[in-house]
N, C-alpha and C positions, 0 to 999 in steps of 0.2 A: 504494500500500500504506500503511495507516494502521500507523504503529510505536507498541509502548508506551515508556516513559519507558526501561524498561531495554534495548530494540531501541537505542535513539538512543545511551544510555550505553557500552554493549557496543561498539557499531561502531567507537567512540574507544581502542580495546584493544589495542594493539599486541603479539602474541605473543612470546614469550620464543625466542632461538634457541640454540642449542649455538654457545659462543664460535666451534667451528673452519668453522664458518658461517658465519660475519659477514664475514669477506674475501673473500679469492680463495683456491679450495681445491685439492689435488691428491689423487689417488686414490693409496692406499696396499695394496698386494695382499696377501694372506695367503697360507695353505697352499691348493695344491686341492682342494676340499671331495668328498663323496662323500653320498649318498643313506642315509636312518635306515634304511635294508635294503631288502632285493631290490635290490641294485647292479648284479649283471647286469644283471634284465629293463630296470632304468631307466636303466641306462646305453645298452643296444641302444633303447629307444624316443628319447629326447634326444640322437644325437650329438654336437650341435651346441650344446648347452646343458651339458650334464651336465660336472659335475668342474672348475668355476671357481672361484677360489678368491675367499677372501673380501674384500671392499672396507671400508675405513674413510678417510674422511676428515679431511684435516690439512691446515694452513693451506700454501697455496704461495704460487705468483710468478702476476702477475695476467698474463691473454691474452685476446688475441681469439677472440670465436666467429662464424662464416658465418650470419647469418639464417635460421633454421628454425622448422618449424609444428609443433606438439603439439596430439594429441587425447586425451581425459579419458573416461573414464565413470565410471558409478558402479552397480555393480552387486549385486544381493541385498537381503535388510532393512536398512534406513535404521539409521545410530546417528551419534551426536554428537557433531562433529567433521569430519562429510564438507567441510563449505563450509572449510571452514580448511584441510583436504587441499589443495582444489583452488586458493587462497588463496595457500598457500606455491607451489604447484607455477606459477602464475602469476607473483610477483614474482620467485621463481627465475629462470624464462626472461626475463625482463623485465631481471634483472640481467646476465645473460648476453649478451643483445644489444635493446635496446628496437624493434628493428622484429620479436621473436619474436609468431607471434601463438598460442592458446591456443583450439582446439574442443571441443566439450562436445557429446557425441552423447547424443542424447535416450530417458531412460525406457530408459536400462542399453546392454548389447550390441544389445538389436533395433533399437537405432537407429543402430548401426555396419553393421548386417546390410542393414537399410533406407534408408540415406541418408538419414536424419534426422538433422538438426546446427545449434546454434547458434555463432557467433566468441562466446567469453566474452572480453568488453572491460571497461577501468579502469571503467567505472561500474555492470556487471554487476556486477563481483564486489566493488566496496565496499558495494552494497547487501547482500551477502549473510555480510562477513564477520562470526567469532566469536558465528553464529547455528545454532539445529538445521535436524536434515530434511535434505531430500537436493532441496528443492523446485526449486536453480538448472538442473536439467537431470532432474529427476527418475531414479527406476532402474527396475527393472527383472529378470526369473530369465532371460532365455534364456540357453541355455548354448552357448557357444563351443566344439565339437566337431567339426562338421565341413567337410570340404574345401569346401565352395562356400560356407559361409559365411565361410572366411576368403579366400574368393578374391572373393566379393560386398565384404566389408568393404576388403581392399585398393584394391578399385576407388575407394573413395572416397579413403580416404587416398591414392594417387598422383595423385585430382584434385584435390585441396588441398595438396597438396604437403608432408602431415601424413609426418619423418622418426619421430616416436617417440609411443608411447600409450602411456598412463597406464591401466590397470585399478583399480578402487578395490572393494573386494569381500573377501569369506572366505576360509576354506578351498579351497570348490568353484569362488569366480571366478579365484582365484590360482592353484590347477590346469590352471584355463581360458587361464590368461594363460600359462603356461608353454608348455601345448601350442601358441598361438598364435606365443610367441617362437621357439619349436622350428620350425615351419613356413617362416615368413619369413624366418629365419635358414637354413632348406636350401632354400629359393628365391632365396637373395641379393635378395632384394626390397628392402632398406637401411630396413626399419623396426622399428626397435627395442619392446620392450613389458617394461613395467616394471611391479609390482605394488606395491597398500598393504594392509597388513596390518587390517582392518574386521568386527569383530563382536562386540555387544554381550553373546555370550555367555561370551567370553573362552577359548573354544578353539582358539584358532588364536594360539599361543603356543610359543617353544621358549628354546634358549641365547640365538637371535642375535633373536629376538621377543621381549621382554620381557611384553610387553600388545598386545591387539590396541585398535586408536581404538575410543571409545565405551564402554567395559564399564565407565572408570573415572564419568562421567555416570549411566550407567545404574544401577551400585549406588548411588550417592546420591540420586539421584530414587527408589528403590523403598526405600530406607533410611529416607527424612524420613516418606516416607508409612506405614510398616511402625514406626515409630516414633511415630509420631499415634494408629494403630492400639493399639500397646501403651498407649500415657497415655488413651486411652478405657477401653480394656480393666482396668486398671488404677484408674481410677474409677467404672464400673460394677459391677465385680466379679462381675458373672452370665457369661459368655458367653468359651468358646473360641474365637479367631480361626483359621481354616485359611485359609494364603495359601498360591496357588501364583505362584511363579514363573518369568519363559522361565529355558531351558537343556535342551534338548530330550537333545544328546548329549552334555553336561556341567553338573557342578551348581556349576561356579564360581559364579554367581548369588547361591545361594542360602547358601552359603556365605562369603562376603563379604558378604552383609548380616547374615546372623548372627554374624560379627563385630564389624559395627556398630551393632547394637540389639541383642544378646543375647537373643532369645528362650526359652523355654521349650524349645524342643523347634526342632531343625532334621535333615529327612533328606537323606541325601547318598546318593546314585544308586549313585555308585561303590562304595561303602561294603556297601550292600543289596549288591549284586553279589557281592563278594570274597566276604562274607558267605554266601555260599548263602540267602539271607531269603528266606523265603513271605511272602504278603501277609497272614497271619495272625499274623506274625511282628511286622510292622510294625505294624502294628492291638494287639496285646498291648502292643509298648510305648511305642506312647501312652496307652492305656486304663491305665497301671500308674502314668506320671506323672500323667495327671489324675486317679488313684483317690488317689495319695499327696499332692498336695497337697489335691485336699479334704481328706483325713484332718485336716489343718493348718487347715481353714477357709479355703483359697483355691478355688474353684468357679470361677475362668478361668484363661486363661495363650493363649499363641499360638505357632501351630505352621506350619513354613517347610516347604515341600512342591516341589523342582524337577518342572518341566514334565513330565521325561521320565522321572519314575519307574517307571512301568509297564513298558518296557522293558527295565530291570535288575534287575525278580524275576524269576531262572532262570524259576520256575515259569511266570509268566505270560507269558514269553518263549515260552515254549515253547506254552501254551497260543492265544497269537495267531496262532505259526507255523504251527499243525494248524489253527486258523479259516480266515486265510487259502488253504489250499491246498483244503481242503473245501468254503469258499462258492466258490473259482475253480471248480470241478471240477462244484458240486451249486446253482449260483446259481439255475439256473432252477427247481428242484423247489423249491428256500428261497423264491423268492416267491411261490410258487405256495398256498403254506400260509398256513392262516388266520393272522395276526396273533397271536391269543392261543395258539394252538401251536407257534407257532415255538421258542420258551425249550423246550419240552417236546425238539421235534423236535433240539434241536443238540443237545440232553445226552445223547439216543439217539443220537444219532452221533459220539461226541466218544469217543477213548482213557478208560478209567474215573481218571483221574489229572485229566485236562484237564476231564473231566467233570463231577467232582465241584468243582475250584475255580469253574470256569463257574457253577455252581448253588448256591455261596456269595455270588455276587456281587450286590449291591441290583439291582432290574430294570431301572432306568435304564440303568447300566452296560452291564447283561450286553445291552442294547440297544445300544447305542454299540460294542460291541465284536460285534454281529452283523450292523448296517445301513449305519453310514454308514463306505464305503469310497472309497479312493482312486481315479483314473483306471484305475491299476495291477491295481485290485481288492486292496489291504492296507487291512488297518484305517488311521485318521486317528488315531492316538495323541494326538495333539494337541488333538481333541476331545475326549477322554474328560475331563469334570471331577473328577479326581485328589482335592482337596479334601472332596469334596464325598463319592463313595466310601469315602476315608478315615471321614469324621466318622460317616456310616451307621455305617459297620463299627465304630466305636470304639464308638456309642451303643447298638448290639448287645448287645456284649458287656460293657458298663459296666452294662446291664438285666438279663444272664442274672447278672453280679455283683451286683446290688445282692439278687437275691434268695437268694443265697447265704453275705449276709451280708458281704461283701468289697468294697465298695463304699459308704458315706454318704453321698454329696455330691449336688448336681447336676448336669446336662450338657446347655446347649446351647449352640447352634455357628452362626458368622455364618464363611460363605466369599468368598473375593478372591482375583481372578487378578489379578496386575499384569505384563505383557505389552508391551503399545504405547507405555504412559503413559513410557515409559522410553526408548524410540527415538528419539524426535526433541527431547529437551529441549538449550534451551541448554545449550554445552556448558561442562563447570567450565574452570576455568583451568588443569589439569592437560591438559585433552584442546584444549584451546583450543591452547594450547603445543605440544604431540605431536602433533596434526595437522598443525600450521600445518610445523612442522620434517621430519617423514614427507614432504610433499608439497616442501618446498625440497631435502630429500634426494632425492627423485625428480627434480627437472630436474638438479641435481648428477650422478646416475646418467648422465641423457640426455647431460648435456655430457659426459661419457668415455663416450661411446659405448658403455656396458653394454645389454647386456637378459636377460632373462631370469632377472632379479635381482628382488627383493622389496625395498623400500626398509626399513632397520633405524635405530632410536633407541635407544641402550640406557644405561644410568648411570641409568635413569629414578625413582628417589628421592632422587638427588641435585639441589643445584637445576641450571638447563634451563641455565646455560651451562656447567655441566661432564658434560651429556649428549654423549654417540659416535653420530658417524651414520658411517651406512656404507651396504653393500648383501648380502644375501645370497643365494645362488641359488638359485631356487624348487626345483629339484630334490633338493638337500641335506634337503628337508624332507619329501620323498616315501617313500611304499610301495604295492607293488600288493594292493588289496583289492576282496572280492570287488562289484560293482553290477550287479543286473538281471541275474543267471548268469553274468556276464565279469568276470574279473580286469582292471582299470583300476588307471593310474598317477592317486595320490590324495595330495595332504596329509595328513599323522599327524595326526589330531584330541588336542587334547589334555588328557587328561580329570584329574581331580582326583587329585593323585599322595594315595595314602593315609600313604604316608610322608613327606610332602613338611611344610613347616610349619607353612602356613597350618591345612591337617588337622589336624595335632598339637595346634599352642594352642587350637585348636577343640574338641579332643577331650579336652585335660583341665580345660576348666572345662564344660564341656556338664550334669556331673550337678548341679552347684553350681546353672545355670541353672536347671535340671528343675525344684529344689525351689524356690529362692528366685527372686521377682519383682524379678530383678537387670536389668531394662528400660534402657535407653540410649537417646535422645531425639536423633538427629542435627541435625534441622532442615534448615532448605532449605538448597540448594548456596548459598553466599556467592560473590560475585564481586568486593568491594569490603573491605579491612581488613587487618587484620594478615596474614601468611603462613601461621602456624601454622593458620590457618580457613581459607584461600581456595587454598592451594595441595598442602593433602596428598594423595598419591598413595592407593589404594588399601590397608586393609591387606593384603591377599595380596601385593601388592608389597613390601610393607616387611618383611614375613614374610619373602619370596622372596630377596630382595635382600640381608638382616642377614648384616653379613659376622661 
């Protein structure tokens, strides 16, 4: 592998640990915890898990531990920080007893499922630490649900003689990792399964989660660039920028980087939601900030757009649900129609409500929202270019204004998704840090024999040696909600509290932003200089966290 200058700098990085880390440590237990609702149904599914109470770790008296095997995976979309996960959870064991060894099952759970596995050794994983991606073992979606696969998987773990696994994943793989803990624990099989809390979108967060790895990497990489963006924008003075960015079922994303660049105009999912907003709703008030600042003589500005906006207009909520159950029901008379009739044929078949949005929408759209469907047969929300709909729709209506008289300006529009570019970047010294600790908290777990625990860091705007590691129990984090017609035991997704602070200071400079070109320049993640650049946490965190 040829390295750049900053691979070779990087590798020399030593992460930052929470003081009560750095010795020999003892498990301190708290109250027994209980599940964020339905405690019943989650308590009758988990016996064996459910209601343990919480774990934080403090310095003790040092001991011997028996030689044991650890397996790793890494499961879901890649974010940065995984190799430093797996980085700590390594040296951990290593400090523990140096004949522990450390397997790494390949390209996620299917390679637990498939006996597919590398030994991650001292010269694997110096090559990989305090770097992005997920490349040391790649991942992987299958999902860990049912009986034969966790009786396929055990087969291997008992031929390696693997006592505890490491799941590294979201919401849905720490779900996975629970129900797996829950299994082997009423099988007395004697293998433990621990969870790290992983995803770039920053939903899978609560008390004892602070941040999930990766989100803090991720707004900064889509900040420097969305920020490059505004100082073009800014210097050309012709052209709206519409960015979308990930955050499918939360708009943390997008909201943390309008934080950190101050844009013009940023929409927040949740927000549309509470709101009852039509998508004409949203289109009016962009169309009113670009009409007032031309008024001003500004003819740009740029506009932050989460992934999964679609989804949180009641309206069109509501409209994808009647799509979906109509193409399921009428797919084959739908392909059967000419191509230029189709738009005609679903507006005739649509509720006259669903109808008429349907037939407001540019044809691109209203194409993406009638063809390209999932396995499932649901629309691909994810495809729909959000941006790009928007801008139609604004330039619409900013034309049936101009001849109205209520409109002077111009309006054109450059759109950007930034998506991937965000998943696997080095990662900052924030995530550098919190990974490398997550994953040393994770063999701590293994050594007190926990499972069924998520590994926790929390203090995390404080600096990293007066961070709390501990452990918390997947369950505690659970509710059942509805998937695929069945009520499933799921993690609380956790979505942009509107009362919460980060919202708040968002929300009372947002009109200031509107009118005036109050742009903020982040620049790239720094990894080398003073603290106050190379080590800031997120602002949602410091929001979060301001005692």
């Amino acid at each position: 592998m040829t390295k750049s200058a900053l691979q070779i700098a990087r590798a020399a990085y030593q992460p930052k640990l929470p003081k009560a880390l750095t010795g020999a440590v003892v498990a301190k237990e708290g109250e027994p915890t209980q599940s964020v609702a339905d405690q019943e149904e989650i308590k009758k599914l988990f016996p064996n898990t459910y209601g343990m109470p919480l774990i934080q770790f403090v310095e003790g008296e040092a001991k011997e531990f028996a030689p044991m095997n650890v397996g790793v995976i890494l499961s879901g979309g890649q974010a940065p920080g995984g190799h430093n996960v797996i980085s700590g959870l390594f040296d951990g064991i290593k400090k523990l007893n140096p004949a522990n060894k450390l397997y790494g099952f390949i390209l996620g759970p299917g390679g637990l499922v498939d006996h597919n596995y590398m030994e991650l050794t001292a010269d694997i994983i110096d090559e990989y630490r305090n770097t992005g991606g997920f490349d040391i073992i790649g991942s992987g979606r299958t999902k860990l649900e049912k009986e034969e696969q966790f009786e396929k998987g055990y087969e291997i773990l008992k031929e390696l003689g693997i006592k505890a696994l490491v799941i590294i994943g979201g919401d849905d793989s720490n779900t996975n990792a629970c129900v797996l803990a829950e299994y082997y624990a009423a099988k007395n099989y004697g293998v433990q399964v621990i969870g790290c809390p992983k995803t770039i979108d920053g939903d899978l967060k609560n008390d004892m989660i602070e941040t999930s790895f990766g989100f803090d990497t991720a707004c900064k990489t889509y900040s420097e660039v969305i920020g490059n963006i505004e100082r073009d924008c800014n210097s050309a003075r012709k052209y709206w920028h519409f960015i979308k960015l990930m955050g499918r079922s939360a708009s943390h994303i997008a909201l943390e980087c309008a934080l950190q660049t101050q844009p013009n105009i940023c929409i927040i999912s949740e927000e549309v939601e509470a709101k009852n907003m039509s998508l004409d709703d949203i289109v009016t008030y962009i169309a009113q900030v670009v009409a007032d600042r031309a008024a001003a003589g500004n003819n740009f500005g740029t506009v932050l757009i989460p992934e999964g906006l679609i989804e949180f207009i009641p309206a069109m909520k509501r409209l994808i649900a009647e799509l979906n159950d109509f193409l399921a029901a009428n797919g084959e008379e739908f392909n059967s129609i000419k191509r230029s009739k189709q738009r005609e044929y679903i507006i005739s078949k649509l509720s006259p409500d669903n109808a008429a949005i349907y037939a407001s929408l540019p044809e691109g759209v209203a194409r993406q929202l009638s063809l390209d469907r999932d396995p499932h047969g649901n629309v691909q929300v994810s495809l729909i270019e959000t941006e790009k709909l928007l801008s139609e729709m604004v330039a619409t209506k900013l034309a049936a204004w101009k001849e109205e008289g209520k409109f002077v300006g111009k309006f054109a529009a450059q759109h950007h998704f930034f998506g991937y570019e965000g998943r696997c970047a080095a990662p900052s010294n924030f995530d550098a840090d919190y990974c490398y600790s997550l994953g040393y908290t994770a063999s701590m777990l293994i050594a007190n024999g926990k499972t069924g625990y998520m590994s926790s860091v929390r203090n995390t705007t404080a600096p990293a040696a007066e961070w709390i590691a501990g452990g918390v129990p997947i369950t505690m984090m659970m509710n059942m909600e509805r998937r695929h017609g069945e009520m499933k035991p799921v993690i609380q997704k956790a979505l942009v509290k509107l009362d919460g602070a980060p919202f708040k200071a968002f929300a009372a400079v947002r009109d200031t932003w509107a009118k005036e070109t109050a742009y903020v320049y982040p620049g790239p993640i720094q990894y080398f200089g003073p603290t106050e650049v190379c080590d800031q946490p997120t602002k949602t965190l410091q929001y979060e966290q301001a005692k």
